[in-house]
C-alpha positions in Angstrom: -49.3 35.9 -26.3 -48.4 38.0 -29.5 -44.7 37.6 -29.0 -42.5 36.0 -32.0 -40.7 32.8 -30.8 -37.0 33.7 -31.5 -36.2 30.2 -30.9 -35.8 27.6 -28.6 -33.3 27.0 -25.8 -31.5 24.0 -25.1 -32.3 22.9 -21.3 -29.3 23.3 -19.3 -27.3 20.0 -17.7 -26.4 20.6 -13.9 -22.7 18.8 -13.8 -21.4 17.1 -11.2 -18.5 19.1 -9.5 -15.2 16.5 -9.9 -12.4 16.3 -8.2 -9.5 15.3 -9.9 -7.7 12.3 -8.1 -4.7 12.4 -6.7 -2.2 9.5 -7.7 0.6 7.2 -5.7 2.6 5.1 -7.7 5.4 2.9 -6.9 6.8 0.0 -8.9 7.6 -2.7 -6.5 10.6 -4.7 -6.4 9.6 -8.1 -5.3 12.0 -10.9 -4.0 15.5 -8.9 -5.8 17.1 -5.9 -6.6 17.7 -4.0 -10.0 21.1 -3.4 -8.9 23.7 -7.0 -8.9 27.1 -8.0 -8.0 29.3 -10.2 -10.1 32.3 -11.8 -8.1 35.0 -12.6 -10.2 37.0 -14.7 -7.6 34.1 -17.1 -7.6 32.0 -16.6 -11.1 29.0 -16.3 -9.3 25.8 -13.1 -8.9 24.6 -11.8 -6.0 21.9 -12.3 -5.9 21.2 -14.4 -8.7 18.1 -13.7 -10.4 18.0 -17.2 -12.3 17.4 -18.7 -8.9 15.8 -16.0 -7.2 14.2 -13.8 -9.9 13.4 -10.0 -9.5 9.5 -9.5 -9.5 8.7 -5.6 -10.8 5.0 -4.7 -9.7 3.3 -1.4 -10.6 1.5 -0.7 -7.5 -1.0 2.3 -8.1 -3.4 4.1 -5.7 -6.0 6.8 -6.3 -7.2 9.2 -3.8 -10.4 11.5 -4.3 -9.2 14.1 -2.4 -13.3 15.2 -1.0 -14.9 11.7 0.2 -11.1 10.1 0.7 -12.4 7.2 -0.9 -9.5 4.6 -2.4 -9.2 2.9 -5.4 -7.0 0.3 -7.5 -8.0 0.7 -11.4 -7.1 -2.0 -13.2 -3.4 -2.0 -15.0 -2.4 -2.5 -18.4 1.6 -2.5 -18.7 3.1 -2.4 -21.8 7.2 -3.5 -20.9 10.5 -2.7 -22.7 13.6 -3.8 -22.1 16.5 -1.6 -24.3 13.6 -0.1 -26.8 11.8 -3.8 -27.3 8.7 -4.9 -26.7 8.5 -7.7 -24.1 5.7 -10.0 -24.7 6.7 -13.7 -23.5 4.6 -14.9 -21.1 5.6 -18.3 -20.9 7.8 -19.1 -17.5 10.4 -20.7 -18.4 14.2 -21.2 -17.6 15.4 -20.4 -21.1 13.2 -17.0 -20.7 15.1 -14.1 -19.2 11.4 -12.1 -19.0 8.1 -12.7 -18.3 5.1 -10.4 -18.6 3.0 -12.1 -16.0 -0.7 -11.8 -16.1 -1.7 -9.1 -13.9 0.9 -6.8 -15.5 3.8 -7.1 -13.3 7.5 -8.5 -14.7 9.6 -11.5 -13.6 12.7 -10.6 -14.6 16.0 -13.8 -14.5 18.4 -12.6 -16.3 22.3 -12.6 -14.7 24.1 -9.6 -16.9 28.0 -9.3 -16.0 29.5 -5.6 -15.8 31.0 -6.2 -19.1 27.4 -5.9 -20.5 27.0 -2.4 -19.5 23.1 -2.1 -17.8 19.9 -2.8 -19.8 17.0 0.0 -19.7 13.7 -1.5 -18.6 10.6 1.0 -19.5 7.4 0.2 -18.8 4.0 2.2 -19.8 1.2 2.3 -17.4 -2.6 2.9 -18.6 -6.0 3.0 -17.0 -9.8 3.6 -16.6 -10.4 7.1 -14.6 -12.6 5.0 -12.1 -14.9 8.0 -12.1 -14.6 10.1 -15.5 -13.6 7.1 -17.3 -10.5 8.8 -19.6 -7.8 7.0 -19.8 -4.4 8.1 -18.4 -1.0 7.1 -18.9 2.2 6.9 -16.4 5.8 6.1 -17.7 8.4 4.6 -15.3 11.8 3.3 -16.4 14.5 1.4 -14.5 18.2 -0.2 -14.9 19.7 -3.3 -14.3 23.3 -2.8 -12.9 25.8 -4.9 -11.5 28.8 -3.8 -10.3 31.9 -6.2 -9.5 33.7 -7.8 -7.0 36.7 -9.9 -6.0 36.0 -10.4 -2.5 34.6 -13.6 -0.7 30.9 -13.4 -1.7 28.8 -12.8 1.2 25.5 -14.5 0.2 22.3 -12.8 2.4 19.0 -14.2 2.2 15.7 -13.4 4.5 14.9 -17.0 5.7 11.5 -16.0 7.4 8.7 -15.0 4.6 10.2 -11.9 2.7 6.6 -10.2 2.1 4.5 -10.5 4.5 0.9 -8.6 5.2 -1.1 -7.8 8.0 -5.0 -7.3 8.4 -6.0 -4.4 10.8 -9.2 -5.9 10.9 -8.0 -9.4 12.2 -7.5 -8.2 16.6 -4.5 -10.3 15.7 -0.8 -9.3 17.0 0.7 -6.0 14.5 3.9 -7.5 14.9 6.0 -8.5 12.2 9.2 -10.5 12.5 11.7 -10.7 9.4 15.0 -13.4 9.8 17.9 -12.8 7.9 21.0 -15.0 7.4 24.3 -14.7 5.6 26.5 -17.2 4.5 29.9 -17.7 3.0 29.9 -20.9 0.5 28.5 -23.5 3.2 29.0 -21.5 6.5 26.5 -19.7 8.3 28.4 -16.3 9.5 24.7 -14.3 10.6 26.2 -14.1 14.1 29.7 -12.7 13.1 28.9 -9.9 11.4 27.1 -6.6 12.1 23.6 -6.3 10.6 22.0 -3.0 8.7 18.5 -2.5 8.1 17.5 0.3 6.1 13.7 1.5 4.8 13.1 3.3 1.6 12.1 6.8 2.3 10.3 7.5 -1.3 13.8 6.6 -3.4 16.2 7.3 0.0 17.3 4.9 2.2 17.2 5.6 5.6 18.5 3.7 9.4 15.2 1.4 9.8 15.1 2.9 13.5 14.0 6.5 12.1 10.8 4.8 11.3 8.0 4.6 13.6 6.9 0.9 12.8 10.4 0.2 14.1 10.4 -2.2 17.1 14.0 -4.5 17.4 16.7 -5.5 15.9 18.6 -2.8 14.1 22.3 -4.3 14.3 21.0 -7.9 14.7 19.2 -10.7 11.9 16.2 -10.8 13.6 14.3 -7.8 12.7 10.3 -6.9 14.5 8.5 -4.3 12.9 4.5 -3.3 14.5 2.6 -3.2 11.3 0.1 -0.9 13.0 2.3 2.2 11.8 2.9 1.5 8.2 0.1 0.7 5.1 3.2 -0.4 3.1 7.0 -0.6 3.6 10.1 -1.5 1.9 13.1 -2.3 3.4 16.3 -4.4 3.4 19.3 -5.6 5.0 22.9 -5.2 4.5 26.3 -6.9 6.8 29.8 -5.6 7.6 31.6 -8.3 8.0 34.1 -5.8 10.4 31.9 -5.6 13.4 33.7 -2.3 14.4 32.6 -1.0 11.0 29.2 1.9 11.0 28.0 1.3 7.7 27.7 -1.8 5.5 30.9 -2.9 4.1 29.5 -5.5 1.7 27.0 -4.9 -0.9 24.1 -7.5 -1.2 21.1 -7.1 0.3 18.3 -8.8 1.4 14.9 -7.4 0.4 11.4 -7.6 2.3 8.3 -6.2 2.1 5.1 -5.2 4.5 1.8 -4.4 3.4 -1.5 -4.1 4.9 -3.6 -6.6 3.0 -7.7 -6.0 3.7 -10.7 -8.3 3.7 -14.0 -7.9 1.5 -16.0 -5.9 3.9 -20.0 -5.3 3.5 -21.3 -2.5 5.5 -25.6 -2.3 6.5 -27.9 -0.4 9.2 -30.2 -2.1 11.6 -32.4 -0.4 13.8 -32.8 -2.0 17.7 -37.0 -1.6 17.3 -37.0 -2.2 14.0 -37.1 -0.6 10.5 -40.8 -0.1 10.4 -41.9 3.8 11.5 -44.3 3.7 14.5 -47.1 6.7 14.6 -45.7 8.1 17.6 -42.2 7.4 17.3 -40.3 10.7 17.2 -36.8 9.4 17.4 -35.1 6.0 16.1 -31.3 4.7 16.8 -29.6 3.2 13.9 -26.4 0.9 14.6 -24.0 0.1 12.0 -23.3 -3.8 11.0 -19.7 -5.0 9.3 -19.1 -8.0 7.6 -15.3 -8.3 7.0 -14.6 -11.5 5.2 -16.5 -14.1 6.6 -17.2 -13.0 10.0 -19.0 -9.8 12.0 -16.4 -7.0 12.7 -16.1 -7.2 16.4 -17.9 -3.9 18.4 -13.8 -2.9 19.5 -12.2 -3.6 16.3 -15.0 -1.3 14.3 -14.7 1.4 17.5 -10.8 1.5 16.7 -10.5 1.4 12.8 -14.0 2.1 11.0 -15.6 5.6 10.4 -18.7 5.7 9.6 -20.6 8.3 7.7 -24.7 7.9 7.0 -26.1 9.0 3.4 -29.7 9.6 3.1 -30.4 8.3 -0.6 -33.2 9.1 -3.0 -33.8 8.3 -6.4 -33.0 11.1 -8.9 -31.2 13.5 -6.5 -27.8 13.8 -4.7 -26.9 11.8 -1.6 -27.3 14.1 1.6 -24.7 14.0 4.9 -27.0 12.3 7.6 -24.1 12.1 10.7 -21.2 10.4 11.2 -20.6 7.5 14.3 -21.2 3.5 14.5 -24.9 4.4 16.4 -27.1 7.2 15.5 -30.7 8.8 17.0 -32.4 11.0 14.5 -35.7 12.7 14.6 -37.5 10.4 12.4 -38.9 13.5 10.4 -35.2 14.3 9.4 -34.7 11.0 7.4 -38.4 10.1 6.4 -38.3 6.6 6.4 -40.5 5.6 3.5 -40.2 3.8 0.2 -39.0 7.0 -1.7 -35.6 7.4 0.6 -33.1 5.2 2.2 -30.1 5.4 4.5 -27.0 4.0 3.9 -23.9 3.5 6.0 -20.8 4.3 4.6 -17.4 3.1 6.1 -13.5 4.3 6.1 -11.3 2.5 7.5 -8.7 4.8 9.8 -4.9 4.5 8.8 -2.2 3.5 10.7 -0.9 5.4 13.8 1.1 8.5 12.6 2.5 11.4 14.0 -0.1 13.9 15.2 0.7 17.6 13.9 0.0 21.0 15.5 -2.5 22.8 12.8 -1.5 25.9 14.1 2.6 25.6 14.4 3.1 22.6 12.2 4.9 21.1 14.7 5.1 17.4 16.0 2.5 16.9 19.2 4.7 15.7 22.1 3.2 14.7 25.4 3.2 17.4 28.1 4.7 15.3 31.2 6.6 12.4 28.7 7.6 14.4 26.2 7.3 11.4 23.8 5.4 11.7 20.4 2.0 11.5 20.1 0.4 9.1 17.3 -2.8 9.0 16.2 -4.9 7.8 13.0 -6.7 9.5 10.1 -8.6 8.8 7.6 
C-alpha cells in the first residue's frame, strides 16, 4: 500500500448509557416538632425539647429510574443555626445542639416567643453511587413557638413513637400507636376528642384518607397496617370540647412508621444440579433468599420478591435471561460453562397501593363491590 498515513485515529470508547437518578428527600422530625408552645399561666413548653429533644434526620433515597434499583448514599450535613456553623458533638445538658454522628441534629433548646424563631439550614452532600460526582441539597427550617395562657394540655405517645416493620418477617402488618394527655397530674385521654393527622408531602391531612388507616381516628389508641405505607408521619392533636371538629389545643404528639429491611443474599440452584449433562436440553433454575439469618419462606418470596436472571460474562454487558422465582431454559440459551454465569437478581415489591387504569387514569374499583383495588409494584 502506497497511500500516505495522514495520521492515526484515536479508538473510540463505547459509553455506558446513564440514567440520571431521581431523588426523594425528606428531613425527619424525630421525637418533637419545630413548631412550640410557651404557656405563660404555667412557665412551662410544650413540648419541651430539654426533656424530649427534637431529632432532625435527612432521609434521602435514589431511584434509577431503568433497573428501579434503590440506594441510600452516604450523608455529609453541614448544620447552621441563624448563619453559624454548628459543630458540638458532645451530648450534653448545657448544649442546646448536637451534630450527631451519622449527620442528623438533636436539637434541646426551649426559645420563648419573645425570642422571635431561629433559622436552622442544613447542607446536604454525596457520592453519585453510580457516576461518582458529588451533589448538593439545601433544606432550611424554623423553630417557632407561639404562646398561650390556657391550661396546658400535655400529649405524649406512651406506646413506642417510631416503630418499623419488616415485610419479610410473615409477622402481623399491624401497627398500634397509644397516645395520652394530661393536665399537671391527671390523665384526661378519655375526656377529650382525639385528631390524628398524616403528612401529605408538607399537608396534613384526616389520618382516615390514608390507605394504611385501620382504627381509631377520634380515639388514643390509633392501628395503622404497615403493609400500605414504606414510610409515614403522622401525629395527634385533642379538643378538649368533645362537640368541637377540629383540634382546639395545639400540641401534638408525633410518631413515625417505616419499613425497616433485613440484609438479604440472593443465589440459583439447579434441582439436578449445576453440572451440564450431554443430553440434557433443558434445566430448571430456582431461586434461594437469605434474609437475615434465615431462608425466605417459598410464600413470603411468591408475595414480595421479583426476580429477574442476568446472564453474566466477563468483558461484556449483562443480558435479560427471564424473570420468575423458577426458570426452564434450553441449556444452549445460557451456555453453562466457565466463561458465563447466571445470576438472580431480586426486587422487593412495595406496599399495596391503589391500582390505576393505564388507559383512563382512573382508580380500579371492583366490578360487583365497587371497593378499590390495591395491588404492589415494584
Amino acid at each position: 500500500m502506497n497511500g500516505i498515513v495522514l495520521g492515526k485515529s484515536e479508538p473510540l470508547e463505547a459509553m455506558p448509557l446513564l440514567y440520571e437518578l431521581s431523588e426523594s428527600f425528606v428531613m425527619k422530625e424525630i421525637g418533637g416538632s419545630l413548631e412550640q408552645w410557651y404557656y405563660t399561666n404555667g412557665n412551662a413548653f410544650e413540648p419541651t425539647r430539654h426533656d424530649y429533644p427534637l431529632t432532625l434526620v435527612p432521609d434521602l433515597v435514589l431511584t434509577d429510574p431503568e433497573t428501579k434499583k434503590l440506594y441510600r448514599p452516604t450523608l455529609e450535613v453541614l448544620w447552621k443555626k441563624d448563619d453559624a456553623v454548628i459543630s458540638n458533638t458532645t451530648d450534653s445538658d448545657s448544649q442546646a445542639y448536637v451534630k450527631l454522628s451519622d449527620g442528623s441534629l438533636k436539637v434541646k433548646e426551649d426559645r420563648r416567643p419573645d425570642q422571635g424563631p431561629a433559622l436552622l439550614y442544613a447542607e446536604i452532600s454525596w457520592a453519585d453511587p453510580v457516576t461518582g460526582d458529588r451533589n448538593k441539597k439545601k433544606w432550611h427550617g424554623e423553630l417557632v413557638t407561639h404562646s398561650k395562657s390556657d391550661t396546658i394540655y400535655d400529649i405524649r405517645i406512651i406506646s413506642p413513637n417510631n416503630q418499623t416493620w419488616n415485610p419479610l418477617s410473615g409477622e402481623s402488618s399491624k401497627k398500634t400507636f397509644k397516645a395520652q394527655v394530661k393536665t399537671g397530674d391527671i390523665d384526661m385521654s378519655g375526656s377529650v376528642k382525639w385528631f390524628w393527622y398524616w403528612l401529605n408531602g408538607n399537608t396534613p391531612a384526616p389520618i382516615e384518607t390514608h390507605p394504611a388507616y385501620v382504627s381509631g381516628k377520634n380515639g388514643d389508641t390509633l392501628v395503622l397496617d404497615a403493609d400500605y405505607t414504606a414510610s409515614l408521619r403522622f401525629y395527634a392533636m385533642v379538643a378538649a370540647d368533645t362537640s368541637k371538629t377540629a383540634p382546639d389545643q395545639p400540641g401534638k404528639a408525633w410518631c413515625q412508621l417505616d419499613w425497616k429491611l433485613p440484609k438479604t443474599r440472593a443465589s440459583g440452584w439447579s434441582p439436578n444440579g449445576n453440572i451440564r449433562l450431554p443430553n440434557e436440553k433443558y434445566k430448571q433454575f430456582d431461586l434461594h433468599v437469605i434474609a437475615g439469618k434465615g431462608d425466605l419462606s417459598d410464600t413470603i418470596m411468591k408475595e414480595r420478591i421479583a426476580c429477574r436472571w442476568m446472564k453474566q460474562k466477563a468483558g461484556a454487558a449483562d443480558v435479560e435471561v427471564a424473570w420468575g422465582h423458577s426458570i426452564v431454559k434450553d441449556v444452549s440459551d445460557i451456555s453453562l460453562t466457565n466463561e458465563y454465569g447466571l445470576r438472580p437478581d431480586i426486587y422487593l415489591m412495595g406496599p399495596l397501593e391503589k391500582v390505576i387504569d393505564d388507559v383512563t387514569g382512573e382508580v380500579v374499583t371492583d366490578d360487583v363491590t365497587g371497593e378499590v383495588v390495591f395491588g404492589r409494584q415494584l
